[in-house]
N, C-alpha and C positions, 0 to 999 in steps of 0.2 A: 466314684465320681470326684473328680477333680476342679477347684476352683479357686481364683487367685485374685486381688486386688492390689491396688498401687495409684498412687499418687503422684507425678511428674509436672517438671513443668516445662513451660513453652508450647508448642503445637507442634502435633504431629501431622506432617503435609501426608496427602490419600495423593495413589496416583489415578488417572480419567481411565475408566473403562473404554475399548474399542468401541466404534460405532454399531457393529455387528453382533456384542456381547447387548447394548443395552436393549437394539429390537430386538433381541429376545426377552431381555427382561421386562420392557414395555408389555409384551407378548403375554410375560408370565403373570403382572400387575393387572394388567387391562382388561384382560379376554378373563382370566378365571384365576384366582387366588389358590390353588390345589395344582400339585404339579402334575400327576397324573393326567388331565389336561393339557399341560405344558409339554408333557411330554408326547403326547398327540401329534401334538402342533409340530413337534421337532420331527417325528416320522414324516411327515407331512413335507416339511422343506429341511432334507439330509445336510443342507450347509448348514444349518446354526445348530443341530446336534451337538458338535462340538464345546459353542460356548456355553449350551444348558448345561453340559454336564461339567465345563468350568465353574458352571453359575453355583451348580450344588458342592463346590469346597467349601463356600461358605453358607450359615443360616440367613434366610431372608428377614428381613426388617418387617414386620406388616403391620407397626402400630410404631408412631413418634409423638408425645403430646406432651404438651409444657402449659404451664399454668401457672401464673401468679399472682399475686393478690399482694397491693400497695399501697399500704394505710399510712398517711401523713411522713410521705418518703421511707418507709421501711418496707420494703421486700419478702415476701417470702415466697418461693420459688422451688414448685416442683416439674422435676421429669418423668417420667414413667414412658417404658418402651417395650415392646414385645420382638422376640425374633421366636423366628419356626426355622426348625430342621426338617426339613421335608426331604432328606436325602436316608441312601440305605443303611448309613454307619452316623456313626457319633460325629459329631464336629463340634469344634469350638467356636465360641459366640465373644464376639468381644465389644463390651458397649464402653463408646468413648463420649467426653462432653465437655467442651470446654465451656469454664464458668469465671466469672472477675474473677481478677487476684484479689481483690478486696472483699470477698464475698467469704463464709465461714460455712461451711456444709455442715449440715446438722442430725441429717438420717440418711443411711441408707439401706435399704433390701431387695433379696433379692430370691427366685423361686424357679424351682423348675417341677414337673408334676406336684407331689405331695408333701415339698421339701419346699423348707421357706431357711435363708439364710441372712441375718439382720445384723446390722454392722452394731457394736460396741464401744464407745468413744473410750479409749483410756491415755493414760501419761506416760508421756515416752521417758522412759529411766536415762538417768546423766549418764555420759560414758565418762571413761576414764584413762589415764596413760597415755599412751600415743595414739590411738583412736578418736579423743576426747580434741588432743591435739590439732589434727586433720580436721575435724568437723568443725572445728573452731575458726577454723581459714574460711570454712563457708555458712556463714550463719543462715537462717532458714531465715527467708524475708514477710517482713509483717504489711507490706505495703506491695504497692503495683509493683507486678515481674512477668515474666515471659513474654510472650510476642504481645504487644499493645495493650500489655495489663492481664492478661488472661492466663489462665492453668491448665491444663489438660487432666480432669479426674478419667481416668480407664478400669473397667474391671472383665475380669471372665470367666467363662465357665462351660465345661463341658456339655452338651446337649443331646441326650439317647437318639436313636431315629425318629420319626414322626414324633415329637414333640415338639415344642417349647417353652423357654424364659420370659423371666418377667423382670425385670428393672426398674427399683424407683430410687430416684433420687432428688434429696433436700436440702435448700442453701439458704441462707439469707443476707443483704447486706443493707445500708445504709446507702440511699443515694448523695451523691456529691450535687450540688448544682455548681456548673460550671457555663460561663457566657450566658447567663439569664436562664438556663434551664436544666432541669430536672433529666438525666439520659438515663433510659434502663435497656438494657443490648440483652440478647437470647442467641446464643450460638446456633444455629440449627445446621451440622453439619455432620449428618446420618453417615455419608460418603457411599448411599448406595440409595436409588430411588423407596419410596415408602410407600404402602399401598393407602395408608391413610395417616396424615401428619395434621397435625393441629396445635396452634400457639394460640394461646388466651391470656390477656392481659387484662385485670380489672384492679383499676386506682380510687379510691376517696380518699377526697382533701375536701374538708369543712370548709378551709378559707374559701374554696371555688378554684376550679379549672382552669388555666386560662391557655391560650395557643398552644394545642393539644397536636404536633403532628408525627408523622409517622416517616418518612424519607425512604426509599431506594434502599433494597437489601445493599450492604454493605460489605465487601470481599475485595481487598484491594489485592491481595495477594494472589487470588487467583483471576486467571480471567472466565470473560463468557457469564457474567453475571446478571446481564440482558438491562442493565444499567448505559442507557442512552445519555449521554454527554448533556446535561442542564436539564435531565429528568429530574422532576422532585416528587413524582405522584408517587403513591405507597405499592407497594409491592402486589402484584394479580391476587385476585383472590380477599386483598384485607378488606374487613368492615368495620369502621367506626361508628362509635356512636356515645354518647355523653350528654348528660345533664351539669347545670351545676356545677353538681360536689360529684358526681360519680361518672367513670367513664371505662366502656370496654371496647377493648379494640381483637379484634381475632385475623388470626392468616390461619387459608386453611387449602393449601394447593392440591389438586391433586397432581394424577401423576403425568400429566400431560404438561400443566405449567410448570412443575420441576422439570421436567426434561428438557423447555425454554429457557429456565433458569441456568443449570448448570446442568452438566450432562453425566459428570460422577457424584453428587449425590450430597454436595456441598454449595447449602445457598447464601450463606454467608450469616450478617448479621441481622438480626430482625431489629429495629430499637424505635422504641416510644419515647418523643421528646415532649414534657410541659414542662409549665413553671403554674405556681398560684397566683392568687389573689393576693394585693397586699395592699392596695388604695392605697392610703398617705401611713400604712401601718411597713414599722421597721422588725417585727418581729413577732412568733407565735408562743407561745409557753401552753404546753398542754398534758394534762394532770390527769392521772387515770393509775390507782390503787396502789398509790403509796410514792410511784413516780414521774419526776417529771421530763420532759424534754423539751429545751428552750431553743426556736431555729429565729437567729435574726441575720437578717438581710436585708440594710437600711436604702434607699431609693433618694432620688430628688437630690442627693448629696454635689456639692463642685467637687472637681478630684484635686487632691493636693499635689503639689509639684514634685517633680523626681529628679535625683541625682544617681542616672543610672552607669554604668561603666561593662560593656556588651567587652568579653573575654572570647575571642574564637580560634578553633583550633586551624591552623594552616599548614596541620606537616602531611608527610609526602602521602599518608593512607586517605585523605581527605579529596584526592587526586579525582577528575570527574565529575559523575552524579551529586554527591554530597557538599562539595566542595560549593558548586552551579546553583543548587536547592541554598542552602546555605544563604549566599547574596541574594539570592533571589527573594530571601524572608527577608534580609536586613532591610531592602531597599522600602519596602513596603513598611518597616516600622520605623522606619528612621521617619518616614515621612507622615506616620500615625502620632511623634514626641509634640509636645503641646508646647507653646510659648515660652512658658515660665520652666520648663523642662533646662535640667543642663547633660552633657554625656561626654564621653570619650569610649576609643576603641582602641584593643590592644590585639593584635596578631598575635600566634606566639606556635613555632614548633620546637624545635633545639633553639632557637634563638625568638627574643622576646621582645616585640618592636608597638612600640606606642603611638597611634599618632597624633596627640596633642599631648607633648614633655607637660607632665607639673601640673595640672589643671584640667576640671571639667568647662566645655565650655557650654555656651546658652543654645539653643536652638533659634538659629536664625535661615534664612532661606541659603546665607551663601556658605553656613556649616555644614549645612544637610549635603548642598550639593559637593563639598569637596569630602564629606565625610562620606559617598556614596563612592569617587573618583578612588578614596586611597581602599575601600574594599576592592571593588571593582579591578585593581591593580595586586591583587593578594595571589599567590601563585603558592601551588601545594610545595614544600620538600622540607626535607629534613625527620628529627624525631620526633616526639610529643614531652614535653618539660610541663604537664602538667604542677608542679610545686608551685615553679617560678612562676607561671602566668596567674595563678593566683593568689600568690603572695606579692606581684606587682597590681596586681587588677586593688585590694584590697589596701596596699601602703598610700598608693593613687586616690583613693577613697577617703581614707582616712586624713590623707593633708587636703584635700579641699575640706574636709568637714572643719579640720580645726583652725583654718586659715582663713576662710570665708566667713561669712557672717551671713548665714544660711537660712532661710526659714526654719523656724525653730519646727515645724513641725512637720516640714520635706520628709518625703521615703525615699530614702537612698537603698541601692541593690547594685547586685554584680548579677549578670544575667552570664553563666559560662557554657559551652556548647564545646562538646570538644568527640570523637570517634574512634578515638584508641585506649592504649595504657598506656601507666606512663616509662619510657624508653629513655628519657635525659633527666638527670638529676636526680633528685630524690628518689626514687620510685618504690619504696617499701610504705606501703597505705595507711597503717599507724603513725607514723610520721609526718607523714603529709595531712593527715587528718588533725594532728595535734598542730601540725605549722599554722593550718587553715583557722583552726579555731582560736589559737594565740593571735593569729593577726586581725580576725576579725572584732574579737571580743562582745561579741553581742550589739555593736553599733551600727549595724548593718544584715542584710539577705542576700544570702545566696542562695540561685536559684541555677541549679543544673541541667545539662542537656545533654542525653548522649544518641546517637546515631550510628547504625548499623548494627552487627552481632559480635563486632572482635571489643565492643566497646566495655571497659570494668563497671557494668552497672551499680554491684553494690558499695562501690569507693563512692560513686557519683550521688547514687543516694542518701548514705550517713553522710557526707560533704556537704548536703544540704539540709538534711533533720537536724545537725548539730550545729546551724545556721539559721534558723527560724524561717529556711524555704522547701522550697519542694523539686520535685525530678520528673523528669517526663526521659521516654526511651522510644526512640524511632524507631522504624526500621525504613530500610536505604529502598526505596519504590517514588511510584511515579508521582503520593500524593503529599512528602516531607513537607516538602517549602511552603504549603497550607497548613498542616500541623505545627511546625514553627512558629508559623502566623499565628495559630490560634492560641497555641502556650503565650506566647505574648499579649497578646489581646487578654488574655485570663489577669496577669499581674499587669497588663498597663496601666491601668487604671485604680491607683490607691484613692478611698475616698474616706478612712479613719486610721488612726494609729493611736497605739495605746490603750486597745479596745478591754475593759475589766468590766466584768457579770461579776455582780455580788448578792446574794442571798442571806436572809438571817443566820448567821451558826447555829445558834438554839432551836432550827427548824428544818435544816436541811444537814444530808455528809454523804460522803464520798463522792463529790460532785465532781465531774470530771473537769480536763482543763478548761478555766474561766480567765485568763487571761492571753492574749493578741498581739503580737506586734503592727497586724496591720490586720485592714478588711480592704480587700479590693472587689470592684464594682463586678457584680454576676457571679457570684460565691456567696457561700454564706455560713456561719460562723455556728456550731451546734456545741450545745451544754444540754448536759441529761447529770442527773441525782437522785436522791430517795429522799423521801420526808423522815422528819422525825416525829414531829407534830403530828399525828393524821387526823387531830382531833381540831384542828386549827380552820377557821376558815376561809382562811385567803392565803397566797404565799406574796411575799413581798418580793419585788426583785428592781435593782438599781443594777444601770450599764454607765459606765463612768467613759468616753473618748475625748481623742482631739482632731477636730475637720479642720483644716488652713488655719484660719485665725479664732476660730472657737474650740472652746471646751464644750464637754457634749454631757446631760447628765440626764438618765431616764429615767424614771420611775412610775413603777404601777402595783396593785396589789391583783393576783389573780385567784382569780375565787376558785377550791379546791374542793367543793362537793355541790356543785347543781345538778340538776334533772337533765338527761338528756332530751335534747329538741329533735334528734334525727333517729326513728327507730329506724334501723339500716337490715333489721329480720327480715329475711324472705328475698333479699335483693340478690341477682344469680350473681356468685361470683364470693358471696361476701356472707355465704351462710355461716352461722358458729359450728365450728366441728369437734371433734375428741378434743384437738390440743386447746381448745381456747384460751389462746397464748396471749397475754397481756403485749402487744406491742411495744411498748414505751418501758416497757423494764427490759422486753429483748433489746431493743434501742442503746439502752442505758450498757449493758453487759458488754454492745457489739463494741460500742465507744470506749467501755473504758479497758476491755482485753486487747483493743487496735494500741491506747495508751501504753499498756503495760507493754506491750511487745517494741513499738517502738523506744523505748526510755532502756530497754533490754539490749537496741540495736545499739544502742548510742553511749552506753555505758563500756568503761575500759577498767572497771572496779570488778573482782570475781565474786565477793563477796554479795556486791549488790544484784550483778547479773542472774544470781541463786535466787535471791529474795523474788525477785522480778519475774524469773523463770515458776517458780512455782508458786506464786501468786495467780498469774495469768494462767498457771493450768488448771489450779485449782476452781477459778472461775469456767475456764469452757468445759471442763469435767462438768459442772452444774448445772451450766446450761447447753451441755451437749453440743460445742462446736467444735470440730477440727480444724486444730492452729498447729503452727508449727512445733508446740510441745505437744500434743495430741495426737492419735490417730484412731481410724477403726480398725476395731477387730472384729472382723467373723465371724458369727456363730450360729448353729444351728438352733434355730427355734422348735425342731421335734419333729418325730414324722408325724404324718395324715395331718398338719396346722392346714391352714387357709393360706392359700397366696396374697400376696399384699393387695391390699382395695388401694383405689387412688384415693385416698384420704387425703386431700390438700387441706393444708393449712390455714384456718380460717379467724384470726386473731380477735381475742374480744374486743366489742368497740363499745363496749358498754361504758356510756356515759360521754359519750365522743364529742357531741353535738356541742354543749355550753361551755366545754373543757377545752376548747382552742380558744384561746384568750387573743386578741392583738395588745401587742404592745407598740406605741412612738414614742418618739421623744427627741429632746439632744440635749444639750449639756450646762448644768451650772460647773462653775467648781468645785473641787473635793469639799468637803463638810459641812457641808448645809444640809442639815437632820429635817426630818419630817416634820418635828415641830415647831424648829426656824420659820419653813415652811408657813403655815398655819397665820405667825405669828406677821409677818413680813405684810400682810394684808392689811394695810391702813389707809381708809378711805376716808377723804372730806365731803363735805357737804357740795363745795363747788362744783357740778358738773352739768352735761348734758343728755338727759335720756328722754324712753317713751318718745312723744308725739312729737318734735322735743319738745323738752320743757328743761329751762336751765335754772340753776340753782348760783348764788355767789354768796355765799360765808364772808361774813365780816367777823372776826373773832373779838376785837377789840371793842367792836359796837355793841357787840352780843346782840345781832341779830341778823336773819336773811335774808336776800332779795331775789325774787323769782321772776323770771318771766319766758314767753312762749316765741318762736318761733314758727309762723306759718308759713313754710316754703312750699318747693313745687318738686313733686317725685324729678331725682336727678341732680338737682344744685346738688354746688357741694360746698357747706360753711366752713370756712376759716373758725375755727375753735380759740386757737393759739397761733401766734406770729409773734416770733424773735429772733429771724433769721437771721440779722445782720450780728445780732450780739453772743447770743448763747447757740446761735444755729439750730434752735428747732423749732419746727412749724406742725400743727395738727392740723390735717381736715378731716370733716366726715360729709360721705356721700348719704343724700335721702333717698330713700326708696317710697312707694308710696300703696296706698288701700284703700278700697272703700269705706265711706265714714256709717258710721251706724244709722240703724236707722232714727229716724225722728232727732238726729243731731244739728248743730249749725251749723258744721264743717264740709263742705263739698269733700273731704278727703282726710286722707290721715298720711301722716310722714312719719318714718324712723328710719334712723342710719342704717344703713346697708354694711358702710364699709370705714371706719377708720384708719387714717393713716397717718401716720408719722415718720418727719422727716426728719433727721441729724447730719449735719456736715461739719461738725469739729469732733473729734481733732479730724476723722475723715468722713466721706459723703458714705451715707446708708441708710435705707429708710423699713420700716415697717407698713405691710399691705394687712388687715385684720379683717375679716367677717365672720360670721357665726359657724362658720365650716373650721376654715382654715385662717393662719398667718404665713404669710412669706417677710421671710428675715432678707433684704438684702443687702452686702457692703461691700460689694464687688462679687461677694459669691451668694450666689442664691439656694438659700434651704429654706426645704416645706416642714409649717408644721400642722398636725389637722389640730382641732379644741378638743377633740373628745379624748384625749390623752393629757395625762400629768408630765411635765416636762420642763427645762430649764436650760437657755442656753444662754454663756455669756461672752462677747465678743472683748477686743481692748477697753472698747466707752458704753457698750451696749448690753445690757440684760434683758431675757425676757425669759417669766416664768408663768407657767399654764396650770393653770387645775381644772380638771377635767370636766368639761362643758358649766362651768363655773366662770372662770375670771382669767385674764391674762393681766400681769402687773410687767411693765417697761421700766426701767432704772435706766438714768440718761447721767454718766459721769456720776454715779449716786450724790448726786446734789437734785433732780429730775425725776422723779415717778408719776406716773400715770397708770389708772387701774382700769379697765374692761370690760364690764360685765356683759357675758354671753346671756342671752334674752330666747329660751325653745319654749316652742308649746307644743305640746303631746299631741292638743287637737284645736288646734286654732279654728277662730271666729273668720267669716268672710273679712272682717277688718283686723285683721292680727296678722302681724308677719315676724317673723323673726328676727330679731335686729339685735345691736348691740346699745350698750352705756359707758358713757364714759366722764369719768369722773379725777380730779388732780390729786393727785395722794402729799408729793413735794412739789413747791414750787422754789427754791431757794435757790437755784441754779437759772431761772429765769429771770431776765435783765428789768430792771426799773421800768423801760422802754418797751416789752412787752407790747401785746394786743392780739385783739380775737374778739369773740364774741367772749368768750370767759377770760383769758389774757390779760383784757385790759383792767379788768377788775382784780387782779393780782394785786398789785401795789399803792392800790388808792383806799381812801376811806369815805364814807360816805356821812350826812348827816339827815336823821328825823325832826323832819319840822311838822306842828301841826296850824294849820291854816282856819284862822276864826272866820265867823259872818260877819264882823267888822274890816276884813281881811288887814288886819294885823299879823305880823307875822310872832312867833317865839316859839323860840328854843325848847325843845321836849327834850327835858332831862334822860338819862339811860334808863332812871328806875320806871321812869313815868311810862314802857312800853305798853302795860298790860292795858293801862287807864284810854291807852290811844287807837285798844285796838277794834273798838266798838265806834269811832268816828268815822261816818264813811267820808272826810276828807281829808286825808293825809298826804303829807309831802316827802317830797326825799330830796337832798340838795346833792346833784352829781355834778362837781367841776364847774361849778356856776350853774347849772339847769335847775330847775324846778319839774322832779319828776311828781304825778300826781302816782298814788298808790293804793289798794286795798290789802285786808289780812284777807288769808290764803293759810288752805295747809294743802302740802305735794307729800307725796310717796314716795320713798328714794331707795337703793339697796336694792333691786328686785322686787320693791315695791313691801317690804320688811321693817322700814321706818317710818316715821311721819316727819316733817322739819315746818316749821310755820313759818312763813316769810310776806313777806312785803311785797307784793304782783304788780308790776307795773306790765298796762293793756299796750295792745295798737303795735306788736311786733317792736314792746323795750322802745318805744318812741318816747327820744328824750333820754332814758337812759343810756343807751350805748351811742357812741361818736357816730353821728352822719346815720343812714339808716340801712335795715339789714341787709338788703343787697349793694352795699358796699364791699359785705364779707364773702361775697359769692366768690371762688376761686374758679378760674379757665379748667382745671383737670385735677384729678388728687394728688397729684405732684408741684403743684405751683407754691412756689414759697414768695411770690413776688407782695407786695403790697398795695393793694386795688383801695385804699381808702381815700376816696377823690376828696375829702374835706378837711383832711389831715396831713 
């Protein structure tokens, strides 16, 4: 018995069986699964005798079924297939399956009668001499390759008469999210009808499911895929269905709608698109036996401006299709660059033509339209000088950076597309790899394209891994110029740079790459590690960026051993089987062996290349992946064994539930420790909370004055006003309750909403409520309360502790603190509201005012008022003695306020302060009366105080 495996890549194209071969094979599927039967049928009608018995050169299919299971983006993915020989001799079976390039195969086997043959993952030995040579010209790639990313695994094996084989095979990989969503693709392309085909998909994700959908089998390459022009329903046959956190989707055709499908036995791609849950959270960190894996993917972000320089190939191979696709992408992203956006475009075949000399320029309407006019004028000929066009695209770059006065924290990239080798100049690939990286120096991305099949993918690839971008590889069909689009649409949009995950040393190692040069919008940034600590109970983790004109700094601690909330036993799809494989350590291996192989690509050291090589094999030896140092070997598992059971992969989820942490945030500056932190929290006596009730410190007096505001759910009080001088104004909006029972009050009031306005040195203001703050200074970021976080703009800070406190630094001469106000289980009269209280006032002008403001800069005095009414002076020591008179005075600015002793609650209701109450809505205390302070909308900085 003979049998043989192998590994290849690209796609092997099936040609369409005749029309007359498949009604037989309909025939043979349909009517009776035994050929015997079929054979009947063929006496029956003497013309298709012929194709049965072409039909039986090869073994029939009569089992195709995929299954996978996707636990918080990780994969694992089995096939398992059956073919019969139902013919009078032997025949060969040959089971093919194309799976991502980015995906790691992990088992396979394979059986025929009482013969079980199970593959061996082992390490492929270094060759040597001139052999060693040769192979070294074509390294084995750790990243996307062959047609649209995909590999062809194929194996075979001989099959006695009336038997047959059994097939299983197992992958796994890490999903990418790319344009806001999660893709997972299933080749199904058997290339001969199946008597029973079945694809199962089942997903949980803790965070929540969210726009779960399924699209149009996908086969551009071939036609007849019964894919109708602005169809998006899902493919005949599929069923969804989802909860939540958990969702299965199945296609299960038979052989009738394959036959509508395609008519030789290739239906294309099956693919499940979601994204999760992430509300106002920028990321998950989730911990499960010993490791962790951290996905952030921050939301609500403005994009930062780009200085991009679009590099395109124009020689003569470009000629046609590609050439047409090509503009056709540009003109749709020229017209996608954003305002603040600058660019240039360089042609380039044997010869290298720019069309704006020296300079990126701005995106204005009449650049776009002449920068559409000089593509649109580009005409294929000549060679390909790939050197030169990217050693001009990147000198071009480099002087506007150092010549301009740039946004300090712009992306700039060179976007290059090009569909040959290179034929003019340079063209030996070391060389021009070492030009590329000399010229670029790490101050910039490039990001590669290449188009058709004569193109050097892997020059184009390490061109951009040793560039801090990425590659995409077309092929030349009718749907490029939307692929184009959408690789661009993927990096349009930078919305962080500079992006650094940092974790305790003392708690974590071998964490994989933790720093970014950029995050762009609909991606998302993955770090996986091991503990060291496991005895620990929380892990600490801070991400340090920079968005347009802030620093971004997050932090949170996540808690590393709670009880799971979601028993997920018994859920179909998702039972624990033999392997109960920890997910998030496979997670961790897949990332850091993708690591090691790419740093392997990218290396021109032999020394280090060694190191690297048998690092990385030594890892997928461990964890049983075949990688490009890896392969399987065959081996018989003995006679009379058991054929392989579908034993799918069932990864432990033990503990899953409370182990998805969210993480938000955004950013202070570097060095501000946790105990700064802590410390930075300085609250005065003066503020506004509760019902309100406001508090005003006199420190000099040593002592304070209280009093109430009764407004009407909705006003909104002027707090603070000092627009004209320091430029900041506070209001807060009331919200309102029913008042208790047996009270005085028709009603109860607390702020809803604080806000803060600053216009020096520029206009930006702060939106706050118990949820959420919105930071805005031309660019608007969300952040929610229930996260710890800090962000600092040129004039602006604002830092969070988590459903705690928000503290504002205005020019740090300005602070105002926040207190978030939740109840667990509030009273008919309890709402959620905030406090607000002045931490610095130093930066606030003499001139001043507000309901609290105005008391900034003044002093007051204690007079007490005899039954003679005489008046005299109460010394400072003499408070205690005055606080039992119920007629006391307060002299404000010439007023005579009358007053009682009072003690208030303040801090969350954690301190007591005694003060001085003055009744009647502060009548007499504060200038004019309090609907003077009412503001038109929480943005009014004007001054409504008609007596002032």
């Amino acid at each position: 018995m003979i049998f043989w495996l192998w590994l290849c890549w690209g796609f092997s194209a099936s040609t369409g069986q005749p029309d007359s071969e498949l009604l037989a094979r309909y025939l043979e599927e349909k009517l009776m699964a035994d050929y015997s039967f079929a054979e009947q049928v063929a006496r029956r009608v003497p013309r298709q005798t012929r194709f049965l018995q072409r039909l039986e050169t090869r073994p029939r299919m009569s089992e195709f079924n995929v299954k996978s299971t996707i636990i918080s983006r990780y994969a694992f993915t089995t096939v398992s297939c059956t073919m019969v020989n139902s013919g009078s001799e032997a025949r060969e079976a040959v089971f093919e399956m194309q799976i991502p390039a980015a995906a790691f195969i992990s088992n396979f086997t394979m059986s025929i009668g009482n013969k079980t043959y199970y593959g061996e993952v082992t390490g492929k030995e270094k060759k040597h001499g001139s052999e060693d040579k040769a192979k070294s010209r074509k390294p084995p790639s750790p990243t996307d390759g062959g047609e649209k990313g995909y590999e062809t695994f194929k194996a075979s094996i001989i099959i006695p008469r009336k038997m047959q084989a059994n097939f299983l095979l197992h992958y796994e990989e890490l999903l990418q999210r790319r344009l806001g969503k999660y893709e997972y693709t299933v080749s199904i392309r058997p290339q001969q009808l199946v008597g029973r085909l079945r694809v199962e998909v089942n997903i949980l994700e803790n965070s929540g499911i969210v726009s779960l959908e399924v699209p149009p089998l996908r086969n551009s390459k071939h036609k007849g895929n019964g894919k109708v022009e602005g169809d998006i329903s899902p493919p005949p046959s599929t069923v969804i269905g989802h909860t939540k956190t958990l969702a299965k989707v199945t296609f299960s055709p038979n052989v009738v709608e394959q036959t509508r499908i395609a008519r030789n036995g290739i239906l294309g791609d099956f693919i499940v698109r979601y994204d999760v849950n992430r509300e106002l959270s920028v990321g998950d960190v989730q911990i499960l036996s010993g490791y962790f894996v951290h996905y952030f993917a921050p939301k609500d972000l403005p994009p930062l401006p780009k200085n991009v320089v679009f590099v395109l190939d124009s020689s003569a191979s470009m000629v046609g299709t590609k050439l047409r696709q090509t503009k056709e992408a540009l003109f749709t992203i020229l017209q996608d660059l954003r305002p603040e956006d600058h660019f240039n475009i360089i042609g380039f075949s044997n010869r290298i033509k720019v069309w704006q000399q020296d300079r990126l320029v701005p995106v204005t309407p009449n650049n776009i339209r002449d920068a559409k006019k000089y593509i649109h004028n580009m005409s294929p000929t000549g060679g390909t000088n790939i050197n030169g066009a990217v050693q001009t695209g990147a000198k071009l770059l480099n002087d506007y950076i150092a010549q301009n006065d740039i946004d300090a924290r712009s992306v700039s990239l060179i976007i290059f597309l090009t569909d040959g080798r290179p034929t003019v100049g340079e063209t030996q690939s070391s060389k021009i790899l070492s030009n590329t990286k000399e010229a670029i120096r790490d101050k910039f991305c490039l990001f590669t394209i290449g188009i058709g099949n004569d193109v050097d993918y892997k020059l184009l690839e390490r061109m951009a891994l040793e560039n801090c971008g990425m590659t995409r590889h077309f092929q030349e069909d009718e749907d490029a110029a939307s692929q184009l689009k959408g690789f661009y649409d993927e990096i349009g949009t930078p919305l962080l740079s500079d992006i650094r995950i940092d974790y305790p040393k003392d708690n974590v190692e071998q964490v994989t790459q933790n720093f970014f040069p950029n995050y762009f919008n609909g991606s998302e940034i993955i770090i996986a590690g091991k503990l060291i600590n496991r005895t620990s109970d929380s892990l600490h983790v801070e991400v340090t960026a920079s968005n347009s004109k802030k620093y971004i700094l997050l932090k949170t601690d996540v808690a590393i051993d709670l009880p799971s909330r979601n028993d997920i036993r018994g859920i179909s799809g998702l039972e624990d089987g033999k392997g109960d494989q920890n997910y998030i350590e496979r997670a961790w291996s897949y990332l850091t062996i993708k690591e090691l192989l790419n740093s392997w690509l990218k290396s021109d050291d032999s020394q280090e290349k060694d190191y690297l090589m048998e690092k990385a094999k030594s890892m997928a030896l461990t964890y049983n992946f075949v990688t490009p140092f890896t392969f399987l070997k065959m081996k018989e598992a003995g006679l009379h064994s058991e054929p392989p059971k579908e034993e799918y992969i069932s990864p432990s989820t033990e503990g899953i539930g409370e182990k998805l942490q969210s993480l938000q945030g955004h950013k202070a500056p570097p060095g501000i420790s946790r105990q700064q932190d802590k410390q930075r929290i300085k609250i005065s006596k003066t503020s506004a909370d509760g019902d309100p009730h406001f508090v005003i410190d006199f420190p000099s007096s040593k002592f304070s004055v209280c009093f109430n505001i009764d407004g009407e759910p909705g006003d909104i009080l002027r707090l603070v006003s000092d627009h004209k001088e320091s430029g900041v104004t506070v209001n807060g909006q009331l919200i309102g309750a029913p008042a208790p029972r047996n009270g005085h009050k028709k009603h109860r009031t607390y702020f809803s909403t604080i806000t803060i306005l600053s216009n020096k040195p520029e206009r930006s203001y702060l939106e706050i409520t118990p949820t959420r703050i919105v930071l805005d200074d031309g660019e608007r970021l969300v952040l929610p309360c229930d996260r710890s976080a800090t962000v600092q703009s040129s004039s602006l800070e604002v830092s969070t502790s988590a459903n705690s406190n928000i503290t504002v630094t205005i020019r740090d001469t300005i602070s105002f603190v926040i207190l978030i106000h939740h109840y667990k289980n509030p009273a008919p009269y309890q709402r959620d509201h905030l406090g607000f209280y002045i931490s610095n006032s130093k930066g606030l002008s003499p001139d001043s005012h507000g309901l609290l403001g105005q008391f900034l800069n003044d002093e007051v005095k204690l007079l007490q008022e005899s039954l003679n009414m005489s008046h005299q002076q109460a010394g400072q020591n003499n408070t205690e003695a005055l606080k039992s008179n119920p007629t006391n005075t307060l002299k404000v600015k010439g007023r005579l306020v009358p007053v009682v002793w009072k003690q208030r609650r303040i801090y969350n209701g954690q301190q007591e302060v005694d003060c001085w109450f003055a009744k009647n809505n502060a009548d007499k205390l504060i200038d004019g009366s309090y609907r003077d302070y009412l503001a038109s909308h929480p943005f009014d900085t004007g001054t409504s105080f008609g007596m002032i």
